[in-house]
DOSE-134583 format. One record per residue (C-alpha): residue number from 1; x, y, z. Coordinates in Angstrom, 3 decimals, decimal comma. Layout:
DOSE-134583
<bator k="NUM" u="X" v="Y" w="Z"/>
...
end
This chain:
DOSE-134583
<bator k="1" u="11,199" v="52,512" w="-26,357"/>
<bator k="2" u="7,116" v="53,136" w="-27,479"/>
<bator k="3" u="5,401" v="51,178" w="-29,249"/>
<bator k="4" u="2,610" v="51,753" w="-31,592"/>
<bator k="5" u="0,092" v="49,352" w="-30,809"/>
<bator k="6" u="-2,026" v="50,486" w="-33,719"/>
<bator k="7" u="0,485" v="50,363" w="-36,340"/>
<bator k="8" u="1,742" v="46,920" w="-34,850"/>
<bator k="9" u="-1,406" v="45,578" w="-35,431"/>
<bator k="10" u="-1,688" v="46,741" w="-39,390"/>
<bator k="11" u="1,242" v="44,991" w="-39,718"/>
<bator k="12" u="-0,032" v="41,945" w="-38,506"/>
<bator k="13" u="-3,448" v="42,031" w="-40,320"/>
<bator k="14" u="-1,212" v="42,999" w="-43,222"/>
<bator k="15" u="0,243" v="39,726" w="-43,077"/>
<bator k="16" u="-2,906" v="37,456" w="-42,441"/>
<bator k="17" u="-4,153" v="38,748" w="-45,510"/>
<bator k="18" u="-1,298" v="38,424" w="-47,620"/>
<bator k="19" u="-0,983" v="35,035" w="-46,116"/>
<bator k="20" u="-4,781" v="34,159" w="-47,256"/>
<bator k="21" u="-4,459" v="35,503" w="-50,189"/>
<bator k="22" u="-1,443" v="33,144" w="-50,573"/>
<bator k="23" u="-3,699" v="30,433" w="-49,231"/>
<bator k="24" u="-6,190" v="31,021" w="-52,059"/>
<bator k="25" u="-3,632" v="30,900" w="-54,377"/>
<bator k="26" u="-3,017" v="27,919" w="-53,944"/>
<bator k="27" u="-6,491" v="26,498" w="-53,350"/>
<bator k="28" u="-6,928" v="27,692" w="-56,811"/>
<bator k="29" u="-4,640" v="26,139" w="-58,484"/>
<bator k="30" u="-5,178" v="22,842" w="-56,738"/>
<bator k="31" u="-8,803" v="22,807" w="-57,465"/>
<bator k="32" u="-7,547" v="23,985" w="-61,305"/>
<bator k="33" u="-5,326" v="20,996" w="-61,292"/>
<bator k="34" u="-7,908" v="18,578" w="-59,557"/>
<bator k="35" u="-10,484" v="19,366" w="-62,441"/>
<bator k="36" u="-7,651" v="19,022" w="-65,350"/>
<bator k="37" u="-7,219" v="15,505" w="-64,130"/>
<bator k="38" u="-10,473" v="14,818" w="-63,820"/>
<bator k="39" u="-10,893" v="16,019" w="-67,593"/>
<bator k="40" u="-7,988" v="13,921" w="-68,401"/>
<bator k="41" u="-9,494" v="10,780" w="-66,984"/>
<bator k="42" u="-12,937" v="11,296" w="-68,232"/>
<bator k="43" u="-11,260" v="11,322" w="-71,899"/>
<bator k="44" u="-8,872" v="8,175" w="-71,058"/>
<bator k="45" u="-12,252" v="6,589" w="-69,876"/>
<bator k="46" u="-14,067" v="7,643" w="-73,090"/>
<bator k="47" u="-11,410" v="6,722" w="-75,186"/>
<bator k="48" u="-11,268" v="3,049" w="-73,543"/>
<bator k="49" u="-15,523" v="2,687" w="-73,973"/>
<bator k="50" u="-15,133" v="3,477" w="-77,864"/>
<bator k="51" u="-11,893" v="1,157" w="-78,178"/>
<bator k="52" u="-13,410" v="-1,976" w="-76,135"/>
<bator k="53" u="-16,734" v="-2,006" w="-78,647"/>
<bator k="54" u="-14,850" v="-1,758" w="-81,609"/>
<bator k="55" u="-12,974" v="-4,827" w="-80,508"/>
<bator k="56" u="-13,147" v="-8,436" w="-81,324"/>
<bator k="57" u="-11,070" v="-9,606" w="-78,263"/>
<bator k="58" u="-11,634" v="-12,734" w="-75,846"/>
<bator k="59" u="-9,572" v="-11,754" w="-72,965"/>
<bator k="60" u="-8,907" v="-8,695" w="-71,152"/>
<bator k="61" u="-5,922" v="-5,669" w="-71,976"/>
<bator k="62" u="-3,358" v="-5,185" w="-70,969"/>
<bator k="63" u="-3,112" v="-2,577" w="-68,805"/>
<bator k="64" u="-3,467" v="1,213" w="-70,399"/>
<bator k="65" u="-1,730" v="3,284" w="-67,946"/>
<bator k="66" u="1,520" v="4,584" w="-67,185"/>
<bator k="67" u="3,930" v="3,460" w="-69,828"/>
<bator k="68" u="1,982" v="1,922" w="-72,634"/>
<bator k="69" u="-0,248" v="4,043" w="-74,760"/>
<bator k="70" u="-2,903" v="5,648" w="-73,781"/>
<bator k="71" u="-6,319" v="4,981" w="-74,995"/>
<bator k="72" u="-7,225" v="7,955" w="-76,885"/>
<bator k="73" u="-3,806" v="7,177" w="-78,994"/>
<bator k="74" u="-4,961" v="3,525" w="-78,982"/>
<bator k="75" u="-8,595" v="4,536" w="-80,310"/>
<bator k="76" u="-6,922" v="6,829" w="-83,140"/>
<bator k="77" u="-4,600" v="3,506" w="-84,182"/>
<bator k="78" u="-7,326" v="1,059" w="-84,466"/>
<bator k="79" u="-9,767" v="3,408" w="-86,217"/>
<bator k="80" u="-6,507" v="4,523" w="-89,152"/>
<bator k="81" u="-5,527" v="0,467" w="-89,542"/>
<bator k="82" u="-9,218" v="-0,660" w="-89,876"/>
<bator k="83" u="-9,754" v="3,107" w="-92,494"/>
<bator k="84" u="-6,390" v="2,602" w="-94,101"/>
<bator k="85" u="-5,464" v="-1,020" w="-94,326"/>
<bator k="86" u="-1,881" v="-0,837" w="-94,396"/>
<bator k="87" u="-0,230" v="-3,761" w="-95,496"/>
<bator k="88" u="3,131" v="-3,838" w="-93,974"/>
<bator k="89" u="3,147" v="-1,831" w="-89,997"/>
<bator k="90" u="6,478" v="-1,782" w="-88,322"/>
<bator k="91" u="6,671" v="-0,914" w="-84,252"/>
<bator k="92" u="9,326" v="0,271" w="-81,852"/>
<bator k="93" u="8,390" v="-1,572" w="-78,398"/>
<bator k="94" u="5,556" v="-3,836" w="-78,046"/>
<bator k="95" u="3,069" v="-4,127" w="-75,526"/>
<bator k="96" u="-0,589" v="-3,653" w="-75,378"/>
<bator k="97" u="-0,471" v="-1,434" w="-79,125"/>
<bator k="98" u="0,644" v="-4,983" w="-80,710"/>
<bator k="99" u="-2,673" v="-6,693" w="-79,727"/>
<bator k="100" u="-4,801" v="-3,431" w="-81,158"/>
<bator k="101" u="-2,590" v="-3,568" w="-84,133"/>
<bator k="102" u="-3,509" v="-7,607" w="-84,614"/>
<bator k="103" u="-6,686" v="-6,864" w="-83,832"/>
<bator k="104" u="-7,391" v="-4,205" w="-86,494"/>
<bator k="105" u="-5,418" v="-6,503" w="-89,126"/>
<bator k="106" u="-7,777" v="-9,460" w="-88,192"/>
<bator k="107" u="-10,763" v="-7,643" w="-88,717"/>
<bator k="108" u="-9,358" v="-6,339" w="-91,608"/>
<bator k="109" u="-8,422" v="-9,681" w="-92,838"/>
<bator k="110" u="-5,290" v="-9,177" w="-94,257"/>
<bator k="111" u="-1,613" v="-7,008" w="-93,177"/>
<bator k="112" u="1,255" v="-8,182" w="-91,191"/>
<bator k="113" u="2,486" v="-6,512" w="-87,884"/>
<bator k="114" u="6,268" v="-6,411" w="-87,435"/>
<bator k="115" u="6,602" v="-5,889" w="-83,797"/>
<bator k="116" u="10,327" v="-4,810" w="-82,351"/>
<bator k="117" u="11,235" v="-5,180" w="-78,894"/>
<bator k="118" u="14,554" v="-5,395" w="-77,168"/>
<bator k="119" u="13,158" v="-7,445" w="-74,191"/>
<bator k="120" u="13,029" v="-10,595" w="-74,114"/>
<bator k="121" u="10,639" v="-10,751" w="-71,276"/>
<bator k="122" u="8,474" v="-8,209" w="-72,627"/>
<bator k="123" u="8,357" v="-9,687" w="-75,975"/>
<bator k="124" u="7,302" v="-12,892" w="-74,409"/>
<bator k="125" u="4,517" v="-11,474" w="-72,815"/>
<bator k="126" u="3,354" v="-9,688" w="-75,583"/>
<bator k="127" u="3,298" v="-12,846" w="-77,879"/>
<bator k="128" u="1,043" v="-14,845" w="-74,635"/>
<bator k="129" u="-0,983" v="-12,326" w="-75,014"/>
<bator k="130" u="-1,651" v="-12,429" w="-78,751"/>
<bator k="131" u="-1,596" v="-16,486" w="-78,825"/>
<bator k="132" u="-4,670" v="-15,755" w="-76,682"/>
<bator k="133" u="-6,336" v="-14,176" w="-78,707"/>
<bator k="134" u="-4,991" v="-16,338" w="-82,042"/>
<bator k="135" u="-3,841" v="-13,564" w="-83,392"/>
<bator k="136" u="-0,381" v="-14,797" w="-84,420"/>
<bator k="137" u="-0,521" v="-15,121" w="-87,812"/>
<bator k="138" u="-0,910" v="-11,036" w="-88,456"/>
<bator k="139" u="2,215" v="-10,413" w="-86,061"/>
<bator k="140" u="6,407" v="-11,198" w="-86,839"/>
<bator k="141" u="7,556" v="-10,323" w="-83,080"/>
<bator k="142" u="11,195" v="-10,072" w="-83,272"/>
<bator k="143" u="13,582" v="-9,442" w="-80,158"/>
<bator k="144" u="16,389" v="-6,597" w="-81,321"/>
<bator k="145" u="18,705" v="-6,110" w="-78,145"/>
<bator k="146" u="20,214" v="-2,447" w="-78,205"/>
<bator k="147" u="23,383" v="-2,263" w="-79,998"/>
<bator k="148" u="25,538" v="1,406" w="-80,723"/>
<bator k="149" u="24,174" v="3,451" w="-83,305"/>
<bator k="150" u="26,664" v="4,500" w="-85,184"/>
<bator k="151" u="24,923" v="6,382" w="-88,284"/>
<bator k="152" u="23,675" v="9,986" w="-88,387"/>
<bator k="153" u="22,275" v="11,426" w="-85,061"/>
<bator k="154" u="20,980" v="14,465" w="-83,298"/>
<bator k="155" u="22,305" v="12,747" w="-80,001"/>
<bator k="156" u="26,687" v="14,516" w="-80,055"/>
<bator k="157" u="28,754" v="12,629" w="-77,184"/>
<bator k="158" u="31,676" v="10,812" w="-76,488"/>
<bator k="159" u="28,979" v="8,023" w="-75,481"/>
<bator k="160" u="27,500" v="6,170" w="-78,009"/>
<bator k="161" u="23,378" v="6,736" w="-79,148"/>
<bator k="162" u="22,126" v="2,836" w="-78,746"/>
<bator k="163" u="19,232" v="1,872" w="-81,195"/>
<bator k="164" u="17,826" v="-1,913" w="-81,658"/>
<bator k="165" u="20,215" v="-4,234" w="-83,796"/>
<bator k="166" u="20,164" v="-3,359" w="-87,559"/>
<bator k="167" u="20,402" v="-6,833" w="-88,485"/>
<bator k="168" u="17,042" v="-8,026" w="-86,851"/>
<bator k="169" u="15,014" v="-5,282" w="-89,238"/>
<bator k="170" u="17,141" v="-5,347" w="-92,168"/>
<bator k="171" u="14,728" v="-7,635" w="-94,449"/>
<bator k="172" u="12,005" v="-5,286" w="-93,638"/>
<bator k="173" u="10,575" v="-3,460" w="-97,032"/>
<bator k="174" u="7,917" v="-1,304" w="-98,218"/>
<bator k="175" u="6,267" v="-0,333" w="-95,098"/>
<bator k="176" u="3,038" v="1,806" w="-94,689"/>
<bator k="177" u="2,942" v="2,626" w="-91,033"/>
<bator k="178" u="5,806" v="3,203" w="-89,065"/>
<bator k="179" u="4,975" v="3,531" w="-85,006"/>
<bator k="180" u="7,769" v="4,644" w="-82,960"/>
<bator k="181" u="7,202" v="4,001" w="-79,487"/>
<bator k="182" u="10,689" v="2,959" w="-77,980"/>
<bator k="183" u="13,063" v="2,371" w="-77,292"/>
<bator k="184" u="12,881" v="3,833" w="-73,416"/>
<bator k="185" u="13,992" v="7,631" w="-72,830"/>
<bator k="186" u="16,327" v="6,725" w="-70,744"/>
<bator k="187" u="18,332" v="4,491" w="-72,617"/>
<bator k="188" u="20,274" v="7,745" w="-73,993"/>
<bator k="189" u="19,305" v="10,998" w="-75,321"/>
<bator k="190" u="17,198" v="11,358" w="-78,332"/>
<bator k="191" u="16,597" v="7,641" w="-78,359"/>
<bator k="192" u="13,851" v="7,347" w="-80,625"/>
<bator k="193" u="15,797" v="9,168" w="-83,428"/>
<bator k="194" u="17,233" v="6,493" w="-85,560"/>
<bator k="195" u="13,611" v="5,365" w="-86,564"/>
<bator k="196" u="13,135" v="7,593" w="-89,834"/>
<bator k="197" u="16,956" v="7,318" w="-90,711"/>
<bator k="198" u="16,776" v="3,496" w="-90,499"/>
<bator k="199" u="13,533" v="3,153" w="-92,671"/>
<bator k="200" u="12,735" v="6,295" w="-94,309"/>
<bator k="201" u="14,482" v="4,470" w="-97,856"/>
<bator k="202" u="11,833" v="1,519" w="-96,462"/>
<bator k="203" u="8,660" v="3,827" w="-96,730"/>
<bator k="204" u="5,949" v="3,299" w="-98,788"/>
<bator k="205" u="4,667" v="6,280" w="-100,706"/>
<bator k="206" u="2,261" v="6,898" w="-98,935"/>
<bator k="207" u="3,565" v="5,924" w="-95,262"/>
<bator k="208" u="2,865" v="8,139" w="-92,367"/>
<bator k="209" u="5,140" v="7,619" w="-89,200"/>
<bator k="210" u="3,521" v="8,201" w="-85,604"/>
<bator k="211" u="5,470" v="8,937" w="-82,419"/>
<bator k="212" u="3,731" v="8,787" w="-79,793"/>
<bator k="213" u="4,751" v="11,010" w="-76,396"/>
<bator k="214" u="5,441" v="14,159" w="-78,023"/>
<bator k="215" u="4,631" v="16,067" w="-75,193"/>
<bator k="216" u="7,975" v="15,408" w="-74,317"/>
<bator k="217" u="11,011" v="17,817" w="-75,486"/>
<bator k="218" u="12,934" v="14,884" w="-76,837"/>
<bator k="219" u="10,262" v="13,929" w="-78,721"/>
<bator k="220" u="9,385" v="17,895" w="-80,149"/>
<bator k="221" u="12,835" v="18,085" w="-81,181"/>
<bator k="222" u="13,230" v="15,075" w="-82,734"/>
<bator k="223" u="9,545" v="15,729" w="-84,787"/>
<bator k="224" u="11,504" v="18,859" w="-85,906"/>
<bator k="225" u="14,569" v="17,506" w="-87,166"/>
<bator k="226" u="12,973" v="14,585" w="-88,985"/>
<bator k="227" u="10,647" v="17,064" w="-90,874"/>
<bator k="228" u="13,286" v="19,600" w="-91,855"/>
<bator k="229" u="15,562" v="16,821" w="-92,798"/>
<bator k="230" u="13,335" v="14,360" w="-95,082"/>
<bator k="231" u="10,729" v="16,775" w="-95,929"/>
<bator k="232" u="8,215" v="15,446" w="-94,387"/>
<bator k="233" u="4,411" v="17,580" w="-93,060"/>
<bator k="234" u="3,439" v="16,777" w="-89,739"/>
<bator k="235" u="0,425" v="16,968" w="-87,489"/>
<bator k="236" u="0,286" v="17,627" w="-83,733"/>
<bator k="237" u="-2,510" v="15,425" w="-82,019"/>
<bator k="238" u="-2,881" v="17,296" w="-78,284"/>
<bator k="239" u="-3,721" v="13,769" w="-76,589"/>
<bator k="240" u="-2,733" v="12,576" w="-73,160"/>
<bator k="241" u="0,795" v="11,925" w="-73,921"/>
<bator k="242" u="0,936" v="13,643" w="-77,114"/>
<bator k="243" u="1,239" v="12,367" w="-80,875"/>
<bator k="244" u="2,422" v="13,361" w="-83,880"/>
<bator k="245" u="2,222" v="11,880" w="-87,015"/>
<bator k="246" u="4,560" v="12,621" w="-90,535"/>
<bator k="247" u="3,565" v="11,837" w="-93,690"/>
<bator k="248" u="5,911" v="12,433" w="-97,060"/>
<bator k="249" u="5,285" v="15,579" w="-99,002"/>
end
């Protein structure tokens, strides 16, 4: 058998390019993602510098990363509470938004913070952390374990949709800010659903609702439904985790 050394050794150059070229390809987009992070963090970092001066805190955050909001959602909140002065605010899952909520109210002198967790743990910590800060008369923390849902949902299973206990929110009236931010996504599909049904009736005229992590499908969908179903306008805010917020028509 002959072989064509000359032809053999296209083939081979052939495929150290085409191997380079992969190579570059993915230099590319690794450098493309390197600087998109980099953007990312820059903003997070800007967003933090704005939010610390326009606070009147004695101790340090909590932290900002991973789970809890993200600055730039945290800047937007403190800036509408401090514009708007809502009266009544009601939150799904507390954390380091409570104390920028209290904050805002303090230095607006006036509005009460009901804050909903179903952790006891993480409610407690949340609470230390305002009772630093003497903050407590501007917050009603209240500990609503997860309970079966057993209204309307978007969530269709033989397995039940779980939502915090009716019964620890039921008082609640005339509310002006509505900030959905739990429970978990993995406590069952569509979990933050039940928000709007439970307290839409509960609105104040002129109420917005913000869910935060709407970069998430769940989240999209459930943004969707709510405004086809109640009528509602919403507004896409393309920050770090995504946030959306509904107002009534």
């Amino acid at each position: 058998m002959k072989y064509n050394t000359n032809q053999t050794l296209k083939r081979i150059e052939r495929l150290f390019a085409e191997q380079d070229k992969k190579l570059q390809d993915i230099k590319t987009e690794v450098l493309s993602q390197i600087r998109y992070i980099e953007k990312l963090n820059f903003a997070q970092n800007e967003s933090f510098y704005w939010l610390a001066k326009r606070l009147k805190l004695e101790n340090a955050l909590p932290h900002t990363r991973g789970w809890p909001m993200s600055p730039d959602i945290l800047l937007k909140l403190h800036e509408y509470i401090m514009s708007a002065k809502p009266k009544k605010i009601v939150e799904f899952g507390s954390g380091v938004s409570t104390v920028i909520i209290c904050d805002a109210l303090c230095q607006n002198g006036e509005g009460l913070l009901y804050s909903i967790d179903h952790l006891e743990e993480f409610g407690a910590q949340t609470l230390q952390n305002i009772k630093k800060e003497s903050l407590e008369k501007f917050i009603d923390l209240r500990i609503a374990p997860l309970e079966p849902w057993g209204d309307e949902h978007i969530y269709k299973s033989e397995k039940p949709a779980f939502w915090y206990q009716k019964k620890c929110i039921e008082d609640i009236q005339d509310v002006d800010l509505l900030i959905v931010d739990g429970p978990p996504g993995n406590t069952c599909p569509f979990a933050r659903y039940p928000a709007l049904p439970a307290f839409y009736d509960r609105l104040d005229s002129n109420a917005q609702v913000w869910i935060d992590d709407t970069n998430r499908d769940e989240e999209k969908e459930i943004c969707k439904v709510w405004t086809n179903k109640y009528n509602m306008s919403i507004k896409y805010f393309p920050l770090e985790k995504g946030l959306s917020i509904l107002i009534k028509r």
